[in-house]
C-alpha positions as CSV (number, residue, x, y, z in Angstrom):
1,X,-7.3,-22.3,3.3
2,X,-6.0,-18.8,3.4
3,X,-6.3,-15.4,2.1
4,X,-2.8,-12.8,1.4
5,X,-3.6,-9.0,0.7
6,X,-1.4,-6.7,-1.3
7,X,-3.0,-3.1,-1.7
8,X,-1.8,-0.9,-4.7
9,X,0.2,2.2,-3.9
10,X,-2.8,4.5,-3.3
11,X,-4.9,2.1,-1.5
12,X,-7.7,1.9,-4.0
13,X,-7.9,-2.1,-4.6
14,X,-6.4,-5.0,-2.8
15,X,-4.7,-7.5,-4.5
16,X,-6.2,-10.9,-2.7
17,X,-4.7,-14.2,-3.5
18,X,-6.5,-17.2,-2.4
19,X,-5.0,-20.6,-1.7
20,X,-6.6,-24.1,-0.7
21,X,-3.8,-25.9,0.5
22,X,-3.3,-29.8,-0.9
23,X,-4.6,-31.0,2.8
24,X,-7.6,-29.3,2.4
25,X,-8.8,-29.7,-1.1
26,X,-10.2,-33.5,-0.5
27,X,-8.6,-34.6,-3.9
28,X,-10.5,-32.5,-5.4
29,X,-9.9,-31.9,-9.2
30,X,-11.4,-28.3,-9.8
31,X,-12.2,-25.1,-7.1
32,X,-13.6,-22.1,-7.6
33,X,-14.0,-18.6,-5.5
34,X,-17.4,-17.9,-5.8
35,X,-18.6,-14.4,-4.0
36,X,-20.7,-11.8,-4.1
37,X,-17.3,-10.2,-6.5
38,X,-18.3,-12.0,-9.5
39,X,-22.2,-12.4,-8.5
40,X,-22.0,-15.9,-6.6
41,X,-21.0,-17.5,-10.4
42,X,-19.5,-20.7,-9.9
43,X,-17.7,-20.5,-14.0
44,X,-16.1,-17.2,-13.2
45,X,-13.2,-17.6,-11.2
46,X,-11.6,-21.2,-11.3
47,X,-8.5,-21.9,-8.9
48,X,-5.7,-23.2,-10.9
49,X,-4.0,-26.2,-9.4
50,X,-0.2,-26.0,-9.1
51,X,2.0,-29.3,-9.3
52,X,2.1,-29.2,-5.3
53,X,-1.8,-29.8,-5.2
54,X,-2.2,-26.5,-3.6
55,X,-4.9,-24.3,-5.8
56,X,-4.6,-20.8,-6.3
57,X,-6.6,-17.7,-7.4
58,X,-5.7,-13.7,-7.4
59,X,-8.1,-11.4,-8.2
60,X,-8.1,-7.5,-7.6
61,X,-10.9,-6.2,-5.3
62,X,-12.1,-3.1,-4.4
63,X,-10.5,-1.7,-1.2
64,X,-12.8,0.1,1.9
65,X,-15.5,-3.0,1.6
66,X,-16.3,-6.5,2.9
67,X,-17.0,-9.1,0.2
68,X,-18.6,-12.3,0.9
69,X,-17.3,-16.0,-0.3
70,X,-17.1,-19.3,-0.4
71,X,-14.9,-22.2,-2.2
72,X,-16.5,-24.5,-4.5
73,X,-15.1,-28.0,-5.1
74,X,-15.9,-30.2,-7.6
75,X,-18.5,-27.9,-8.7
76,X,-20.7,-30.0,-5.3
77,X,-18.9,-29.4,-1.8
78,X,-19.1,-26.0,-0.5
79,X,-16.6,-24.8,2.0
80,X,-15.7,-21.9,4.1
81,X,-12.2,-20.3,4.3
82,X,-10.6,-21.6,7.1
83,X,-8.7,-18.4,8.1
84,X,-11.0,-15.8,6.8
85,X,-11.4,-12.4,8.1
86,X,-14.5,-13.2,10.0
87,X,-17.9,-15.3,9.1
88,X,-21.3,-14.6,8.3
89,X,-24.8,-16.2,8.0
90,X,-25.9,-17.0,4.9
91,X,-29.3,-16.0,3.1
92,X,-29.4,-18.9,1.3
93,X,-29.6,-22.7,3.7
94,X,-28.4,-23.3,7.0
95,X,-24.9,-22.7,6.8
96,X,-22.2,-19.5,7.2
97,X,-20.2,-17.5,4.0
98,X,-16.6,-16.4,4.9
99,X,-15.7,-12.9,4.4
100,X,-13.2,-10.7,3.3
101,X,-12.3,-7.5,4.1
102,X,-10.2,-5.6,2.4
């Protein structure tokens, strides 16, 4: 699991483009980002599954801020980015959100 940056020209969003790679996604048949971008929905941002079995998602953020997230597969196993920028503890259970910073 793995997050790429672009940034526009002036700086003001980032370009983000997360991947699950086939390894990692258990089999799974659906994941979604799910952050504190789109409110912690699990409907809004669905990765799309290319013929490799690696899923993919871009979504333009904000630049100058730090957004929380996690993956969601098969809308019941929640996983952290494996490579994100750092990791912190979650309000919610016992367990850590990856975060991005951008």
């Amino acid at each position: 699991m793995s997050t790429k940056k672009k940034y526009t020209q002036n700086g003001s969003r980032c370009r983000v483009t997360f991947r699950v790679p086939k390894e990692a996604s258990l089999g799974a048949k659906s994941i979604t980002v799910v952050g504190d971008f789109n409110n912690w929905n699990i409907n809004d941002n669905p990765m799309k599954k290319l013929k490799s079995g690696v899923f993919t998602l871009e979504l333009q953020l904000e630049s100058n801020k730090e957004y929380q997230f996690r993956y969601l597969i098969d809308e019941n196993i929640w996983e952290n980015d494996w490579e994100a920028d750092k990791y912190v503890r979650s309000e919610y259970g016992n367990c850590e959100n990856s975060v991005i910073v951008v």
